[in-house]
N, C-alpha and C positions, 0 to 999 in steps of 0.2 A: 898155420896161422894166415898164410897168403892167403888161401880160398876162402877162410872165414870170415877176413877184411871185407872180401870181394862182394861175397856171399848179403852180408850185413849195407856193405854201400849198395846192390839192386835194390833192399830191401825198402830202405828208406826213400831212395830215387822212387821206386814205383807208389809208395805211400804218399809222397807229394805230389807225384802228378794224379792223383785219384783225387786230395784235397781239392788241389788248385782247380782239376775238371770240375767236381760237384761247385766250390766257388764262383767261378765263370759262369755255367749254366744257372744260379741260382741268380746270379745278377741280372740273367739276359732275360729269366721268366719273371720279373717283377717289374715291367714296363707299365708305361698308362694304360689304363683302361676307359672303354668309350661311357661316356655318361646319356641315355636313351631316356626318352619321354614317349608314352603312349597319344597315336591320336585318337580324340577323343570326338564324339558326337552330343552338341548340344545347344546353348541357346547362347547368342553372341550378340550386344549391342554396343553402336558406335554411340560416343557422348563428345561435346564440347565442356569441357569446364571454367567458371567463372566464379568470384565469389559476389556479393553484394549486399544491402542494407536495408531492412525491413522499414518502411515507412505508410503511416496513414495513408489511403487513398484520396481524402480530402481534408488538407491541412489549414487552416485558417489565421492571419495573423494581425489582432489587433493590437491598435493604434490608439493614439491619444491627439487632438485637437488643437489642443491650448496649451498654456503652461502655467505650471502651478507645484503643488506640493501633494504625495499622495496623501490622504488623513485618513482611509480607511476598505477598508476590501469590504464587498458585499457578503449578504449573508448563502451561508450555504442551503441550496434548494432543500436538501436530506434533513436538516439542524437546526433553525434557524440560531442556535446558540454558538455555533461555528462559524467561520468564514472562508468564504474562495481560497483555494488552497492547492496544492503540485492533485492532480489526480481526483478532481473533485467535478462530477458529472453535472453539467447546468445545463436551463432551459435556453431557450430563445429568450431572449429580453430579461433576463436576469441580470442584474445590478454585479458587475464584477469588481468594479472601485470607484472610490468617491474623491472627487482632487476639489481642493483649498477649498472650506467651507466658506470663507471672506471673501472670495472670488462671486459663491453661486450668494451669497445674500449682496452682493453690491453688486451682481447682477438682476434681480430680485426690483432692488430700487431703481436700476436704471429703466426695468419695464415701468413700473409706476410713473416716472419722471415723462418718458416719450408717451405712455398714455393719456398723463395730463395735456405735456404739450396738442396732443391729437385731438383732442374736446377743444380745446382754448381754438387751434386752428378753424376747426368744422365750424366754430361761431361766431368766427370775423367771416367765415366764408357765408353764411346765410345771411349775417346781415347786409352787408355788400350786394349783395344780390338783390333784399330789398329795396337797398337805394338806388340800383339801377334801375327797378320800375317806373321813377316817378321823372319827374321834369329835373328836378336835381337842382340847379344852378341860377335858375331863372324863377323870380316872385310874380304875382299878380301886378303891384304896382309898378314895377321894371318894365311889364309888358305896355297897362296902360299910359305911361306916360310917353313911351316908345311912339304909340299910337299917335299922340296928341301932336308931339312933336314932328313927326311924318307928315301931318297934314299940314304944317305950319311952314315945314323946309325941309328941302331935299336932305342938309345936311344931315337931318335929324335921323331922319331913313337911313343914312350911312353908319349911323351907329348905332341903331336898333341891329342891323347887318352885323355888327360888328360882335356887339353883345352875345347873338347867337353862335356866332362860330366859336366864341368862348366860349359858350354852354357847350356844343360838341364837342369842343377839348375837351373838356370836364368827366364827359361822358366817356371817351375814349380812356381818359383816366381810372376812370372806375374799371372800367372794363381790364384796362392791366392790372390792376388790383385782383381781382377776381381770379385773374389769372395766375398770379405769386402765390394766393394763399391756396391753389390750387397745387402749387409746387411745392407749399410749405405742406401741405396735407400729407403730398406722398413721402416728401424725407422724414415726417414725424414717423409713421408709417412703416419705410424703409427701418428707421432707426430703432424702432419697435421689434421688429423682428432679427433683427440680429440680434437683437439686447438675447431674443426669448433663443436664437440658436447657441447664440454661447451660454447659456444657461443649460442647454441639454448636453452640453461637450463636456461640462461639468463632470457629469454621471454618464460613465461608461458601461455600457450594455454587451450582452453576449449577442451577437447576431444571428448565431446558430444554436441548435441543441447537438453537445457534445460533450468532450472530456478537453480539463486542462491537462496540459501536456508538459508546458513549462508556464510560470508565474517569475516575470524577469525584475521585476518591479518589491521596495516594500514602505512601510506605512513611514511617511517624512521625508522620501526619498524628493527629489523637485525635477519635474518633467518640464524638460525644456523642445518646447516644439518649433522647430524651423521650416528647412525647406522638406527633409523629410522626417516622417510625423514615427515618432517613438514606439517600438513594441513594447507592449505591458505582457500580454498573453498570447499563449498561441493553444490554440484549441482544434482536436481532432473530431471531426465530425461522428464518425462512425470504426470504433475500433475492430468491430467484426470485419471490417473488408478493409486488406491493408494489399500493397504492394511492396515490391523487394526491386530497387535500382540493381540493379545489375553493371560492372563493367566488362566487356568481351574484347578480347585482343585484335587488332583487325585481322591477322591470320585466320580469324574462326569467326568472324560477324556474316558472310557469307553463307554460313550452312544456319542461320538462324531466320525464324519468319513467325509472323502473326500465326497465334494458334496453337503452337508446338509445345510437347509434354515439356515438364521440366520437371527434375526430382531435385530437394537439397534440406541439406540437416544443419541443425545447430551445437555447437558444442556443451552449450548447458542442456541438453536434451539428446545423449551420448543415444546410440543405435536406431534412432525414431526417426524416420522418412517422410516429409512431406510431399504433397504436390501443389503444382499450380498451371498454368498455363500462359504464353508470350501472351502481352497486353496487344490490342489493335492497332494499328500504323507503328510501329516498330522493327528494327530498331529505331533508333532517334537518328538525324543527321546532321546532329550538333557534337564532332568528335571530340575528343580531347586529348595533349600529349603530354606525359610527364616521365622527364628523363627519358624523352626520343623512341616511348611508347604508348603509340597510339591506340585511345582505347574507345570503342561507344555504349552509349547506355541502351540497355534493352531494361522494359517495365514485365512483372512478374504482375499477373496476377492470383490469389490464392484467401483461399477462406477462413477467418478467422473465429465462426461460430463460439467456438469454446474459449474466446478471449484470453486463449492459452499463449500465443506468440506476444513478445513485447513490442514497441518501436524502436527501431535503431540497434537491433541483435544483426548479429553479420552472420548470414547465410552461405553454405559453402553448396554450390549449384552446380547440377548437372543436365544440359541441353540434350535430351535425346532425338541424334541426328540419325540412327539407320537400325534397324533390327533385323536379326535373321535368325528363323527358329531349326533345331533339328542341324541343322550342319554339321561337318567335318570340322576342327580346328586342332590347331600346334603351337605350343608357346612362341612367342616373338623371338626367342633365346633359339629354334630351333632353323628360323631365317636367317640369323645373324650370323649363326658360327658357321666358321668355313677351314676346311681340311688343311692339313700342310702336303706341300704339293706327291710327297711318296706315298703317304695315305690312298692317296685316290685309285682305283682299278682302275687298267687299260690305258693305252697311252694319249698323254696329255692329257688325260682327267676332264672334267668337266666343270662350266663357270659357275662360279661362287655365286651367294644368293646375295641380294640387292640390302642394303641395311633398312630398316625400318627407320622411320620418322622420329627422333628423339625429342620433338617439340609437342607432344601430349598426345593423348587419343586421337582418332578424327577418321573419315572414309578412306580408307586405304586404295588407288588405283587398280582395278582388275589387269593387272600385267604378272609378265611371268617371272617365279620364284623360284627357289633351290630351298630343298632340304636336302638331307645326307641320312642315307642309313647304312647299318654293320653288315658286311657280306665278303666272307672269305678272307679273311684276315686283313680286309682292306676298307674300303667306304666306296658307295655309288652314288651317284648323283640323281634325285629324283625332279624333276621339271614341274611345278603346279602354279596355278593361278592363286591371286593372294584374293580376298575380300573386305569385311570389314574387321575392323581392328577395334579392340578397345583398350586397346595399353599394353596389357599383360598375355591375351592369346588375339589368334590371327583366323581366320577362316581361310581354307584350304578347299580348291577341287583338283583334280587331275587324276593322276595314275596313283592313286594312294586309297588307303579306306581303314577302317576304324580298328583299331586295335598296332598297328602298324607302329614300330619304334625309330623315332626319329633321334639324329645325334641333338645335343643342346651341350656338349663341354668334353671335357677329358678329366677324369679323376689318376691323379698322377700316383703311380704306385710304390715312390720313394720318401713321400710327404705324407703317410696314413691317411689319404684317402679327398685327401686336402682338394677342392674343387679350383682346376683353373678357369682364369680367365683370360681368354685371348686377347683382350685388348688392355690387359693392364700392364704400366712399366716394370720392366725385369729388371732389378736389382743388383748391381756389380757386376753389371751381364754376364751374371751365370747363366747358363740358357740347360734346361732339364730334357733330356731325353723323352722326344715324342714316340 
């Protein structure tokens, strides 16, 4: 029984340690594994993003003169059985509203009134003028007896003198006459034609041929005109040629200029790309800051032929700052990630690659980079120039070329497969076997 005790406890000893061995080792081959991305060869562009507001290229906004009451909207050019109305296309000089019919007929009579006054003037003014032809003041008898008395005494002759220079008063008289109803001529005159300009203010006019756009106004409504003069309408000239205001952060106003592509979509028009191109003298140099970022307006222009784009739909826009065809490139994930220090081959390992830009697309500096590839149970450092970026891959030269697997992560081999990420917080600092 002693050797069979014995016999039975190796038996078991040695069964454990065969478990335990296969356990150990099975723990130790199920470490992370490296996550590789292929470089790829192809076509890479830098953009600026922006979003902005589709608006008429020439927007017009009329006004109102006087004050009054509206009593009626003009009739529609297309209708005449309709009227001006949100989105209704007019000529030049089409009737858009009609204010206080009491106003334009007691305007009406005030021209009749200043007209008359203007005839009654012009006929005191010709007759006057007649009477300043003649001697005016002075009679034949007046003269001859002047005479008689002259020869009989000097005294006499003093007042024939005297008589005359009254007559020249006289005539001087007349002559300021002449002169008032000359003044009276032009305030009838003046007052005439204001009568007839507030009579046109009455009846407002389209000054362009366009589309209503908005109608702010409606019939009984009472327009009060002051220092500045009331929008009724505002009408776009031309809907086929629109612009899109753009706001650009100042981080990225720099890489924009007169001329430059621009692509950008709308959301009621999901996968559809349009184009346009930077307006001339822009951007603008009137910035603006809200909530301590400052923004400036760049003008879009783009063609609206097919009257397809509306006003005021908000564009999500993309500035094409740099292109490069044919290239090398490597996801931005594969700059970013950097080894834990025993990973590395050889001693002291080599420096970690530079982090990318987290503030959007843009031209990336040609300085030197890190990527990391798998070799020999460890990771190597490979040294390359970065180029242009567009967010998501990076343009790469150096010691590298296409097909080439670069690290971008670690897939951890005790979480199914679960993709880490190195910069995210670890959790009740468990920290997981690299």
């Amino acid at each position: 029984m002693k050797y069979v005790v014995m016999f039975l406890f190796v038996v078991v000893v040695a069964v454990g340690g065969g478990l335990g061995f296969v356990y150990y080792k099975g723990n130790n081959t199920a470490g992370p594994t490296l996550r590789t991305v292929a470089v790829e060869r192809g076509d890479i562009q830098a953009t600026v993003k922006a979003t902005g507001t589709v608006k008429p290229e020439e927007l017009i906004d009329v006004g109102a003169q006087v004050a009054g009451q509206i009593v009626a909207f003009g009739p529609d050019p297309r209708d005449s059985t309709r009227r001006i109305d949100f989105g209704t296309p007019v000529e030049k000089g089409s009737v858009l509203v009609v204010i206080d019919i009491a106003n334009i007929e007691r305007a009406e009579a005030d021209v009749m009134q200043m007209e008359a006054k203007f005839t009654q003037a012009e006929a005191d003014w010709k007759r006057l003028q007649q009477a300043s032809k003649s001697p005016g003041l002075i009679t034949q008898g007046e003269l001859d007896a002047s005479e008689a008395a002259f020869r009989t005494s000097r005294a006499s002759v003093a007042v024939a003198r005297a008589a005359v220079n009254q007559a020249k008063a006289g005539l001087a008289d007349t002559e300021a006459s002449v002169t008032r109803a000359d003044a009276m001529i032009a305030d009838a005159e003046a007052d005439r034609k204001l009568a007839e300009t507030n009579l046109g203010y009455c009846v407002i006019k389209s000054p362009v041929k366009g589309v209503i756009i908005a109608r702010r106004v409606e019939v009984g409504q009472t327009v009060v005109s002051s220092l500045n003069s009331p929008s009724l309408f505002l009408i776009a000239k031309d809907l086929r040629r629109l612009q899109i205001s753009a706001a650009v952060n100042e981080a990225d106003i720099g890489q924009i200029h007169s001329g430059q592509a621009v692509r950008f979509t709308f959301d009621t028009f999901p996968g559809e790309v349009f184009n346009g191109i930077v307006a001339p003298d822009q951007p603008r140099l009137n910035a603006s800051m809200t909530q301590n970022v400052v923004t400036y307006t760049v003008m879009i222009n783009t063609d609206n032929s097919d009257l397809k784009l509306k006003p005021y739909l908000t564009a999500n826009l993309e500035f094409e700052v740099s292109r490069r065809t044919g290239v090398l490139t490597v996801p931005n994930a594969a700059l970013r990630w950097k080894p834990a220090p025993e990973m590395i081959l050889g001693a002291g390992g080599a420096p970690g690659g530079k982090a990318a830009s987290a503030s959007g697309p843009k031209l990336v500096d040609s300085l030197e980079r890190t990527v990391w590839m798998a070799d020999q149970g460890g990771v190597r450092a490979v040294a390359v120039k970065g180029g242009v970026s567009d967010g998501l891959r990076t343009e790469v030269s150096g010691d590298i070329k296409e097909g080439d697997r670069v690290i971008v992560g670690i897939n951890r081999g005790d979480d199914g497969g679960e993709t880490s990420n190195p910069f995210a917080p670890k959790m009740f600092n468990s920290r997981k076997p690299q």
